[in-house]
N, C-alpha and C positions, 0 to 999 in steps of 0.2 A: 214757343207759344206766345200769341198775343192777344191783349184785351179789343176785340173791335166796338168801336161804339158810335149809335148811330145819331141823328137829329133828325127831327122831324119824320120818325118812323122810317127814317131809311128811305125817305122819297126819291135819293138820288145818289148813284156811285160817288160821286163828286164828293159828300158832304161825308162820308166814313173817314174819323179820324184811326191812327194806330198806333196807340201807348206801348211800347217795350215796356216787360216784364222784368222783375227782379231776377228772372231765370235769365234772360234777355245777358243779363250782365256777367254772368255766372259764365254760360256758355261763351261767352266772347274772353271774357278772362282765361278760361281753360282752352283758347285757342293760343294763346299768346305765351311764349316761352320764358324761365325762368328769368332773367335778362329784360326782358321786356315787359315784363309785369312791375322788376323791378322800377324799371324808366318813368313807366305811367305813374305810378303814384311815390315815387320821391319827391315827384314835381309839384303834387296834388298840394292843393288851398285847402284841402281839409286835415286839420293836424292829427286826427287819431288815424287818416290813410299815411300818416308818416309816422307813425308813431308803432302803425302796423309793420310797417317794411323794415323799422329798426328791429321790433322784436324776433321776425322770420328771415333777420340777415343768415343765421346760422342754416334753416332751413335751406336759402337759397344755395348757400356755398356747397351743400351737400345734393344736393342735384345736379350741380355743373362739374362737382366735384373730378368727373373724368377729360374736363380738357383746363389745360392747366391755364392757357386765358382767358376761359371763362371766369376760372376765380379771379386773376388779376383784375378783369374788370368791375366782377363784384367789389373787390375791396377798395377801387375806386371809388366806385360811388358812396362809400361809408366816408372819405371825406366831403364827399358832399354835406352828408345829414349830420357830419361835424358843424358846421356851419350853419345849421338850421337856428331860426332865432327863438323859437320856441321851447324854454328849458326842458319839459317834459319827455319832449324829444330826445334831447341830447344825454339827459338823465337815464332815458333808455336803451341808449346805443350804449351807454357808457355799460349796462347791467352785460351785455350780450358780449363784449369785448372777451373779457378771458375765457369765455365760451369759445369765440371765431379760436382766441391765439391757443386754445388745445389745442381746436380741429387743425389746424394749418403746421403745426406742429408734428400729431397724428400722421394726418394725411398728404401731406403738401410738402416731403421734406427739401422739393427738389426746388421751392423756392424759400428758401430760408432768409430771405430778404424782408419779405413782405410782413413779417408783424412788425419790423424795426422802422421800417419806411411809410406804410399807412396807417397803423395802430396806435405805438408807441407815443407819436409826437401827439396826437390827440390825448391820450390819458394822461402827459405831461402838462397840456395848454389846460386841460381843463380843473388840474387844481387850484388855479386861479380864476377860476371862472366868479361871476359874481354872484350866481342863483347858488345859494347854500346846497339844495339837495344835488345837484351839478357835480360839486365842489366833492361832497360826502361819498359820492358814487364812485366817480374818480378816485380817491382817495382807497375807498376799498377795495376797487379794482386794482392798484397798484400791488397793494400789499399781498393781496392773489396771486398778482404774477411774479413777484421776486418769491412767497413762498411756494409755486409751483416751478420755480428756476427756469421763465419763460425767457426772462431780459437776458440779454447776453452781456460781461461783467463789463465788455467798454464796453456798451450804451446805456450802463447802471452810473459809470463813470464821467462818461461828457453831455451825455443829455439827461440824465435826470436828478442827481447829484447837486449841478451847478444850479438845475430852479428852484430845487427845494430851501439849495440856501440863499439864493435870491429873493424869494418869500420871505424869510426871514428878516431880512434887513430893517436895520432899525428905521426907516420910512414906507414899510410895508403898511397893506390895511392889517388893525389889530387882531381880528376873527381869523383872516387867512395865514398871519402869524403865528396865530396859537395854535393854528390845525398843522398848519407846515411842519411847526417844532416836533409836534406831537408823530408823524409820519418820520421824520428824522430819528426820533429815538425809538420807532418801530422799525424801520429799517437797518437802524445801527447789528441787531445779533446776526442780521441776515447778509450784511455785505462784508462782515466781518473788521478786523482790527484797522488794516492798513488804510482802508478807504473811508471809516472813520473819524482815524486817527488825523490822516491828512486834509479831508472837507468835510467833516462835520465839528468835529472838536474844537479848533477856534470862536466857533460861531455859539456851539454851546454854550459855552465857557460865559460870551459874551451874552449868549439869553437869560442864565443863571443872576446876571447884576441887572438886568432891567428894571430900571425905577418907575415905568411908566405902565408898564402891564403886569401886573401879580399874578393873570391867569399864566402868563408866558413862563413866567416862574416858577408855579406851581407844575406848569406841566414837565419843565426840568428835574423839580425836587422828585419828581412822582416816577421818574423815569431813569433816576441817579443811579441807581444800581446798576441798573441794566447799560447804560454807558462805561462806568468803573470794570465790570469786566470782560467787555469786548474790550476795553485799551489795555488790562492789565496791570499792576500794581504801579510800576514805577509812573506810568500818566498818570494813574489815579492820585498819588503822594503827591507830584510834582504840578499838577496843574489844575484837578479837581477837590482835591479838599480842601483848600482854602475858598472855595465857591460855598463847598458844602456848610463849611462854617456860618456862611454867611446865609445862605436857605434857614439855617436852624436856626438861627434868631432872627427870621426876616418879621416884619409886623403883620403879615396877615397870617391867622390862625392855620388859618388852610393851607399854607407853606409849609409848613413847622409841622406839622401832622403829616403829609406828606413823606417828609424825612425820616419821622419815628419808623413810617411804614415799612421803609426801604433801607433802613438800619443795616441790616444785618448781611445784605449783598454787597452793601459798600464796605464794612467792615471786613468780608468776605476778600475783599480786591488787598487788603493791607498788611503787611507786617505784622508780626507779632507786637512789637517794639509801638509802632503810633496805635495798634488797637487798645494797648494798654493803658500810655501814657498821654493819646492824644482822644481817641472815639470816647471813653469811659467819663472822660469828665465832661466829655459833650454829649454822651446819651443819659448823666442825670441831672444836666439843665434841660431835658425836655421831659425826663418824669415828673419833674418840679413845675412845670410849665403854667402862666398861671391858666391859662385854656385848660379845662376840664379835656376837651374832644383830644387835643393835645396830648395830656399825662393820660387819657385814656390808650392811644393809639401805642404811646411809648412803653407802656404796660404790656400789653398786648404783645408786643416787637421782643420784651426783653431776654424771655427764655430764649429767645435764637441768637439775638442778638451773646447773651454767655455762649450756648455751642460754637460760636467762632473761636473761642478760645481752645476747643479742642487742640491737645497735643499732634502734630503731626505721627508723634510715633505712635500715637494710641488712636489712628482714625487711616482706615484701608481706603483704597480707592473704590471705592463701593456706591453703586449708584442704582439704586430701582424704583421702580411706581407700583402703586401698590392698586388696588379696587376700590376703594373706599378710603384715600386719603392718605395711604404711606408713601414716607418719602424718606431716602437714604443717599443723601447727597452730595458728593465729596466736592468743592472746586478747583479745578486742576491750579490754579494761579497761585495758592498757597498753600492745598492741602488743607481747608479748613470747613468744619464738617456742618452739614445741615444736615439734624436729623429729628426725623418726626414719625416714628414707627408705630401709630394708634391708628384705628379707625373709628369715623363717630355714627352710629345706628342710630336711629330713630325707634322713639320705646312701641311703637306698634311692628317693630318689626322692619320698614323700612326705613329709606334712609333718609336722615335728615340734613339741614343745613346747618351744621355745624360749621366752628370755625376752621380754613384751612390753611397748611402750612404755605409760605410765598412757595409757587409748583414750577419746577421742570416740565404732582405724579408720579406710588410704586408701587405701583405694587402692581402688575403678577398678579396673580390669586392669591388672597390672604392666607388659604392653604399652604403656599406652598413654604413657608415660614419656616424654617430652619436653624439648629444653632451655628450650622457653619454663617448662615448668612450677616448675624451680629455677630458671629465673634471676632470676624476684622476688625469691627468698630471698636472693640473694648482693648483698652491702654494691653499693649507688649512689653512693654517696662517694668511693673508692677514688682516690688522685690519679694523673694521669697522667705519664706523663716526656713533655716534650716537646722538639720538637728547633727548633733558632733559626729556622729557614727558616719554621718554620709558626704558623700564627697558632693564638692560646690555643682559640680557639675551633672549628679545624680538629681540631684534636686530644681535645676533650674527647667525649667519648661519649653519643650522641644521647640517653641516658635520664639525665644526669648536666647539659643544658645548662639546668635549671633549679638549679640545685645551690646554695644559697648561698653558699657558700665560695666558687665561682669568682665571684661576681658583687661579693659584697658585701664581703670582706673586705678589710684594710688590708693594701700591701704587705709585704712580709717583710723585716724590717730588714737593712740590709747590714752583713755582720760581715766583719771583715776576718781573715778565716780564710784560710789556704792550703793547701795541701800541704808546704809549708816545714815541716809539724809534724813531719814524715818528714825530716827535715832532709836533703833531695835538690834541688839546685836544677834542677828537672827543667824543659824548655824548655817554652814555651805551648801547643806542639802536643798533649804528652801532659795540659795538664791537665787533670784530669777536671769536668765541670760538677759544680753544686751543686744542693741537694736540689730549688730553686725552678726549676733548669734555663730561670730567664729571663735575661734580661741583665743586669739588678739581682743575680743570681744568681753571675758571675764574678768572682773573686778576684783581686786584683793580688799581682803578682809581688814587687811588695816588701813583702807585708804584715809585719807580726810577727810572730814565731811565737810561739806563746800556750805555757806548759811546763803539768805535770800539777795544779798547784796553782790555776792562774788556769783552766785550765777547771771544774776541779772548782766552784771558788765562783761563776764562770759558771751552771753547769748548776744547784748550789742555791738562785740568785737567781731564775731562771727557772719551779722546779719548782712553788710557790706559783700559777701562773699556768697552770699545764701542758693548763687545759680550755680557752684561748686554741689555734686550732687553729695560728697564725701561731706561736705557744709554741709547741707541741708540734715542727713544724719544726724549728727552732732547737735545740730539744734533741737531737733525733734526730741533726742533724749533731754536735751539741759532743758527745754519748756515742760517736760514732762516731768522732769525731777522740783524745777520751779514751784509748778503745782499742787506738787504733793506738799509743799512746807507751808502752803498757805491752807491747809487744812489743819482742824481742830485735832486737841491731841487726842479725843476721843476714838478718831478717825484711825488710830496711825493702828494698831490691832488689825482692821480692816483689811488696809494695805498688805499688810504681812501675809494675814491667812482669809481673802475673801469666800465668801460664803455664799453658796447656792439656795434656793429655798429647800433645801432638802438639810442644811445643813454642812454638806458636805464642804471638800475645803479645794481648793482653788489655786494650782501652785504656778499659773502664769504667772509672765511678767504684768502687772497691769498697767505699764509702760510700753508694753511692746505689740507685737499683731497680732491681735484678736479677731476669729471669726474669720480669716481670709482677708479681710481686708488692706492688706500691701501695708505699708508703711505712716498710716495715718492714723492717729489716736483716737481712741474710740473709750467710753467710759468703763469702767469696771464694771463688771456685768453685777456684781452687789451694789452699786448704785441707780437705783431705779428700774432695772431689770431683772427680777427676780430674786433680788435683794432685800436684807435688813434696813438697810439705810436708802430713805427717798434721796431726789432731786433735789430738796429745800435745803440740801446738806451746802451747794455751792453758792457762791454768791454772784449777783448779776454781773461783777467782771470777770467770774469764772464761768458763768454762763457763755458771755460772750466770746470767750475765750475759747470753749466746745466749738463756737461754728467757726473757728479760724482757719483758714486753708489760705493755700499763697499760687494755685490755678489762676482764680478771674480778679479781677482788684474785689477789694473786701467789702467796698462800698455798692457796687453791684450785687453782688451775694446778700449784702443783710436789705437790701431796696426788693428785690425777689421774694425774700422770706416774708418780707412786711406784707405779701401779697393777701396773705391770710388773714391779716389784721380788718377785724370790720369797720374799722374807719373806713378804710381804702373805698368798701363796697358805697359808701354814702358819698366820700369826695370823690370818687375817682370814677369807677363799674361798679353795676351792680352783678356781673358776672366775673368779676376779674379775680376768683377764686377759681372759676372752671377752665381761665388761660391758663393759672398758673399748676393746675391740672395735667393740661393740654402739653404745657412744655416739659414738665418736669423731669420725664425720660431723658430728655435731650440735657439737661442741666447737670443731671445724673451722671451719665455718661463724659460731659465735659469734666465733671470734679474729681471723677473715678471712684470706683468701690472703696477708697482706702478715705475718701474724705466724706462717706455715708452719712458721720456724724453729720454733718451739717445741715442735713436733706430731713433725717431721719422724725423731726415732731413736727417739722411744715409737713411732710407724709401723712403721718399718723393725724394734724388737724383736716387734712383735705379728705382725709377717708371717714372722717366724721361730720363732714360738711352736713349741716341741714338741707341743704340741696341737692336733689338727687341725680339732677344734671353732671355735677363736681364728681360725688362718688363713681356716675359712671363712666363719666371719662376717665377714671383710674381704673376702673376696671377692666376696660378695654387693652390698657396698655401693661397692665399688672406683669404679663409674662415677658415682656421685653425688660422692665423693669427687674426681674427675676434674675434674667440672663446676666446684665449688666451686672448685677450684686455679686454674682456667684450662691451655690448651695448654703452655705453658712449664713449668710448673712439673710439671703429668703428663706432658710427655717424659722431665724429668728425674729424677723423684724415684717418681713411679708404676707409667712402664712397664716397669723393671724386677723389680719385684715382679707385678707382671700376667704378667709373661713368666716368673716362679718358680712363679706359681699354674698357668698352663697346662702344668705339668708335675708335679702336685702327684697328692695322691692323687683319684680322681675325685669323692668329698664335697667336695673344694674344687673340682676344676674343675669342677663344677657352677653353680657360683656366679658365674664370670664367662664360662658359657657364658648361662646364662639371659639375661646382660646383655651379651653378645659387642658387638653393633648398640651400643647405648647409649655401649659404651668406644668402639669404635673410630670411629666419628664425629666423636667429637672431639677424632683425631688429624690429623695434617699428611697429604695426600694419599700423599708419600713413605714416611712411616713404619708407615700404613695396611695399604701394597701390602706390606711383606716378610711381615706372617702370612696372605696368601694363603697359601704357601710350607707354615703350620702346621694350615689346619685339616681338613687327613686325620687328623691326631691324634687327632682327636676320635673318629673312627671305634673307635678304640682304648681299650677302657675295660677297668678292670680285672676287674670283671662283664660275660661277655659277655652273660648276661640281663639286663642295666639297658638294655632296648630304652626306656624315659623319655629315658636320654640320650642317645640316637641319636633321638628324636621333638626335642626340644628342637634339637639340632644342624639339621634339616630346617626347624623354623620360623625358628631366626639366617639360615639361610643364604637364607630369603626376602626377611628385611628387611637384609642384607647387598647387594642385588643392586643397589639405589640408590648404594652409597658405588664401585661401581670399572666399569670402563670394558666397555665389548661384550667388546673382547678377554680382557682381564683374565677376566671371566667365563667367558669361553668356553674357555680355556684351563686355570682352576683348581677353576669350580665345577662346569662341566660333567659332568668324573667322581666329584666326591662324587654329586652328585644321582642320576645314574644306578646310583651304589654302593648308594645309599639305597632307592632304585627295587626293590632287591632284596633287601629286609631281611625276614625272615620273621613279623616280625610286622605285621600288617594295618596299624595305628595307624599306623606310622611310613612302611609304604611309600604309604600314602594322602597324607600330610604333603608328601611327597616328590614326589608327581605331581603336587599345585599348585606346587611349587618347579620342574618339569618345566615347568608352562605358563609359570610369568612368565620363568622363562631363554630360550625362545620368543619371548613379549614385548620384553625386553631387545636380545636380539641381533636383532629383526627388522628394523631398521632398517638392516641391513648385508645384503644378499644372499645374499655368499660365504659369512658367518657362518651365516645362518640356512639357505641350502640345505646345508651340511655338519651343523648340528647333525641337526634334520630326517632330515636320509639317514643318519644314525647312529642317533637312534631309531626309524626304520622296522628299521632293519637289525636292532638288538639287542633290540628288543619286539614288533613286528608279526612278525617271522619267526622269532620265540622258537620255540622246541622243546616250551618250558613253556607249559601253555595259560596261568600265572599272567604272563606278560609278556605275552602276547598280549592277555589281558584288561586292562592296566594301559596297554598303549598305544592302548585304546578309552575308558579314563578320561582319558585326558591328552588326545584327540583333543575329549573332550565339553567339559572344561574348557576348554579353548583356544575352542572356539566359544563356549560361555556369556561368559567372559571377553571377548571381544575383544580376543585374545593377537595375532592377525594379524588381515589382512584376509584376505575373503574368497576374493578371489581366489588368496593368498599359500597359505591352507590347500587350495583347490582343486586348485594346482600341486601341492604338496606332498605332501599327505594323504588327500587323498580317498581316490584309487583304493586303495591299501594298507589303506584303513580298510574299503573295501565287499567288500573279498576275503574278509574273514571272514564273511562272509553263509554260505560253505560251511566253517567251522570244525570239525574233530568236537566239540568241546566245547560242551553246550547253554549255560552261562553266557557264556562268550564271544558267542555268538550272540544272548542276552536283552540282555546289555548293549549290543551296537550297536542294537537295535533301539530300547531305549529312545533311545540316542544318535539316533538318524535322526529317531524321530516328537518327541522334547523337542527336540531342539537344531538338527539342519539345516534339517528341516521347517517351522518356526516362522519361520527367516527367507528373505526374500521373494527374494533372489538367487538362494534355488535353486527356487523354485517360479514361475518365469518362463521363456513355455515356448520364448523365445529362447536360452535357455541350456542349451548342451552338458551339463551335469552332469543337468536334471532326468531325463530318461529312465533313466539308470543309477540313480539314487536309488530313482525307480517300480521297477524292474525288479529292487533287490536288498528293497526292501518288498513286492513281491509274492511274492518267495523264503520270504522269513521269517512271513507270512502263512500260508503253508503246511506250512510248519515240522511234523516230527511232535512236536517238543515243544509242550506245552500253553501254556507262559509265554512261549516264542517266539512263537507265535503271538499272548500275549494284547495284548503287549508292542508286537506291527508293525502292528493292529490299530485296538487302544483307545487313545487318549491315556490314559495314566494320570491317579490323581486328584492326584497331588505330581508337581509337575516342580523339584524341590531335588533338585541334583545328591549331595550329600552322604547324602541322606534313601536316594536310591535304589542309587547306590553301595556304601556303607558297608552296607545291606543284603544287598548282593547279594555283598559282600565275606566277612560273617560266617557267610553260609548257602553259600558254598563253600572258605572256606580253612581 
């Protein structure tokens, strides 16, 4: 079509001019083949017709796609528009590249040349490009293609390798320096050790000392970790920590922060031996730092930074990602554990930005939580108490009967220590065993009594030897014995016959393993724990002396604990209570259950934090924390603060509803049953719109149904479920109606039980008033047959006939829903389509009802097998399209 236009009224053929049309161009375009459209405007002076042809390169490849030199030609000409002077251009070709090198990839395998030879050398020229955006494009294009394993590993090696570190060079421009580096140590996990170790590492090493660029620096300190273990421990000792030294006291703040951040991966790469002697007194020159941002960062770092200390033999190779922030992460280079097993919710419900652990990511679904999962992680070593009757070997714990220590080691020398040091000459009956609790193990009555001078040079004769585990022993008693003499003589009564609040008497050793916890001293449960006599009884060097353990250096431990201290929150964070929150599992577990003391009133002050932030990040993590301790030690020292949080504001009880099931499992069957008694509370939220945590409350009380008894159930959970049954939001009361069926399951096993549940939900949902219960007891009716909640016959009795009465409902959904119920779920199976059996006639006879149905979906529903038979798919449908 064309515009004709005339002058002078068209006086003369002559004078008719003829404008082509915007169509004009269109039509000429769609004459012209893919190839040739290409041609005309690569060439084009107008930059967005080149800027078009870069964006539709992928299009074009995929039209010529069938002859294979049509694409070579295409990928021709992309060196062309390499070359275009216009950055926006090239910035654009650069976007479509890992696009072309799938497709050609995909589709082209037969020339597997062609991204190396047109592609490649382009996204290498152009991270030296001088237009920044150019630069950045290239740059994330690359890292595209090494993580989609496009480069092939020589052309990773001779062409792209060598520019990166020729960027580098110390007469590089400075900007392309610090992006280069930076690409360098994003490239290092992906091309692995050896091509690292041999062209990138020198060059590191040498960017680490840069005097002249501190971003260059910074981007090393920032990336240190992640270098140390693609090389491996012995590069990491031998060539990068004396770099790293030198990062952590570099003078710009942002270096040294840097470092704190990535603490704990470099640590991760080293020995036991320099993490102790060499990392610990340079990660508390950076607590100390005078940089606020600095001691703030190193704070932050330090809980992970203690989990490197993890025992090899108390941390499995265990690694998961979690939904929301777990993370279980062993590193194969030393065995040393990163563990961060909490998630952080957000108090309305969803999630928030919390802090997260440095990630690999574990979690899997939070669900699927398990004890076998931690119990790798928790120390195999752990000794046991054993009692005379039973052989070594009865007692020791089936994953500990390879253990060396029980096998191989040399008796524990007999010291003739007694209880005499209490200067009571107390009969045989009450003496208490000794730490070896063997018969080598019992003290004679007339030993010596050793005074405070002959233990002390004891215990320093010993302490030279102290990695002797048969030493370590021996000290533990002689510190314990110590102790005791620097106690008032008021006290020494105590010692003999400690006392319970009840009175009662006490005939442990109060020297020895209390509560499960292995080998590490823990106070006299009469001292402050239920006891006559307070904590005021020790003095602040027997205070200190309570958190002493010989795991992480000592100085780390009491720098952790100070976390608490509200100075910290005014010099250092004002949240750096909820880190040390955050880490505290992980520190736990590094110390072991036997060294709890330690842990035990930084605990108890974080769960009384005025911040309700602190409390719930404890309570999030409360049931890992459980594990770790063992049952003794979470009856005593746990489940009272478990029993503060269920009372707490509902951000915190949030936190140990999610994990309700997790804690209470692994309590004592007894101790179990009294929060039956608590969890109507739950109903009770301080938003009555946070229907999340009335959904949540529906799913515990599913996996709750395992840990207590038919009765029990029936008695406690019965009328939550049923409460729940009636919540007005859809989500929860659906939740609810599978906790409806497995309660069915549960108590079916018991007659009485189940014909009373049963005839309470006929009663209060099939004869609802509400067509919303009437339809909800045709959901629980379908579930329970999908499920195989009962037998058959059990639902027959029961259920049938109250389910086929609504055949005449007024309400058309109630009536869709059974119908789907009949043709998916009874229908299907073969009991009731046997034509000996009494039910099938009434089935025919109420599917011929709803067949006729003047509603359309009733009908289509008694009819047609539908195309999904997922309960959930047609339910939940049929839920949002009438509530």
């Amino acid at each position: 079509m064309s515009l004709i236009v005339g002058v002078d009224d068209y006086s003369s053929e002559s004078d008719i001019i003829i404008i082509p049309s915007a169509l004009d161009f269109v039509s000429q375009d769609e004459m012209l083949t893919p190839l040739g459209r290409l041609d005309k405007y690569v060439a084009s002076e107008n930059i967005f017709n080149r800027q078009m042809v870069a964006r539709s390169l992928l299009d074009t490849l995929k039209a010529v796609n069938e002859d294979e030199r049509d694409c070579i030609t295409v990928l021709e000409r992309v060196g062309r528009l390499a070359d275009d002077s216009e950055p926006t251009v090239r910035a654009e070709l650069m976007e479509q590249v890992p696009h072309i090198a799938i497709f050609c990839q995909e589709n082209r395998p037969s020339i597997p040349f062609a991204f190396s030879k047109y592609l490649l050398p382009i996204v290498v020229r152009y991270l030296a490009d001088q237009n920044n955006q150019v630069r950045k494009t290239s740059q994330a294009a690359l890292l595209v293609l090494l993580e989609q394993e496009l480069i092939e590993r020589g052309d990773i090696e001779t062409l792209v390798c060598p520019v990166l570190v020729d960027l580098t060079a110390p007469d590089s421009n400075d900007d392309v320096k610090t992006e280069a580096m930076a690409i360098i140590c994003k490239m290092a996990p992906m091309v692995g050790k050896d091509i690292t170790e041999r062209l990138f590492l020198p060059r590191f090493c040498e960017m680490c000392c840069d005097c002249r660029m501190f971003h260059v620096r910074k981007v090393c300190a920032a990336n240190f970790g992640d270098i140390c273990s693609v090389v491996g421990g012995d590069a990491t000792e031998e060539l990068l920590l004396p770099r790293f030294f030198q990062l952590c006291s570099d003078n710009v703040w942002g270096v040294r922060k840097a470092c704190a951040e990535c603490f704990m991966t470099v640590s991760s790469s080293t020995s036991q031996e320099v993490r102790r002697t060499k990392l610990s007194s340079l990660f508390i020159s950076l607590i100390s730092d005078p940089s606020r941002w600095v001691r703030q960062a190193a704070f932050q770092s330090l809980g992970q930074f203690i989990s490197t200390f993890a025992s090899p033999n108390s941390v499995g190779q265990y690694f998961r990602e979690g939904e929301v922030g777990e993370c279980y992460c062993v590193h194969p280079q030393n065995r040393c554990s990163r563990y961060w097993p909490f998630e952080q919710e957000a108090p309305s419900g969803d999630t928030e930005n919390e802090p997260q652990p440095p990630e690999k990511h574990t979690t899997s679904n939070e669900k699927d939580d398990s004890p076998a999962d931690i119990s790798e992680l928790i120390s195999l070593s752990e000794p046991v108490e054993e009692s005379p009757s039973v052989s070594p070997q009865d007692s020791i714990p089936e994953q500990e009967l390879y253990n060396s220590f029980h096998f191989w080691r040399m008796p524990i020398a007999e010291m003739d220590l007694d209880m005499e040091l209490l200067q009571h000459g107390e009969s045989s009956q009450q003496e208490p065993r000794s730490y070896g609790s063997s018969s080598q193990g019992k003290t004679k009555a007339s030993a010596p009594v050793l005074d405070r001078k002959q233990l002390e040079e004891l215990i320093e004769n010993l302490e030279p030897h102290i990695d002797d585990p048969d030493v370590k022993a021996q000290v533990e008693v002689l510190t314990a014995a110590l102790r005791a003499t620097t106690m008032d003589s008021h006290l020494e009564d105590a010692f003999l016959e400690p006392r319970d609040l009840k009175g009662g008497h006490h005939h442990d050793n109060p020297f020895g393993v209390h509560g499960g916890e292995g080998n590490g001293w823990r106070r006299p449960t009469f001292l402050g724990w239920g006891g006559d006599l307070s904590d005021s009884s020790f003095s602040p060097e027997d205070e200190k002396k309570s958190r002493h353990q010989d795991v992480i250096p000592q100085a780390l431990l009491d720098q952790y604990l100070s976390m608490t201290d509200p100075s910290r929150a005014q010099t250092v964070d004002m949240e750096i209570a909820k880190h040390c929150a955050y880490s505290l599992p992980g520190v736990a577990m590094t110390l072991g259950r036997q060294n709890w003391h330690c842990l035990r009133d930084t605990y108890e002050t974080l769960a009384s934090d005025m911040q309700w932030k602190v409390r719930r990040t404890l309570a999030f993590s409360i049931h890992e924390l459980a594990l770790i301790l063992g049952d003794q030690l979470t009856a005593a020292d746990l489940v009272p603060i478990f029993n503060s949080f269920l009372k707490d504001l509902d951000e915190v009880r949030v936190g140990v509803l999610k994990h309700l099931y997790d804690f209470l499992k692994l309590l004592h069957q007894e101790t179990r049953r009294k929060y039956l008694y608590q969890l109507q509370e739950f109903l009770v939220t301080d938003n009555s719109r946070n229907w999340r945590f009335r959904s949540e409350l529906a799913e515990q009380l599913v996996l709750l149904l395992e840990l207590y008894s038919g009765q029990d159930v029936y008695d406690y959970l019965r009328p939550l479920s049923f409460s729940l049954c009636t919540d007005r939001v859809s989500s929860v009361r659906w939740t609810s109606y599978k906790l409806v069926s497995e309660i069915i399951r549960k108590v079916a096993s018991c007659q009485v039980l189940l014909a009373d549940f049963l005839s309470e939900l006929v009663e209060k949902f099939c004869h609802s008033h509400k067509w919303s219960g009437r339809q909800a007891f045709t959901f629980v009716c379908q579930l329970v047959i999908e499920d195989d909640c009962v037998s058959l016959e059990q639902f027959s009795e029961h259920l049938l006939a109250p389910l086929l009465q609504l055949a005449s409902d007024p309400v058309a959904n109630v009536r869709v829903l059974l119908a789907k119920t009949i043709r998916q779920s009874l229908m299907e199976r073969e009991y009731f389509l046997h034509s000996a059996n009494s039910h099938q006639e009434a089935l025919e006879q109420t599917l011929v009802a709803l067949q006729m149905d003047l509603d359309k979906d009733v009908k289509y529903f008694a009819s047609v097998h539908p195309g999904s038979t997922r309960i959930s798919e047609d339910a939940m449908s049929t839920t949002s399209s009438t509530y």
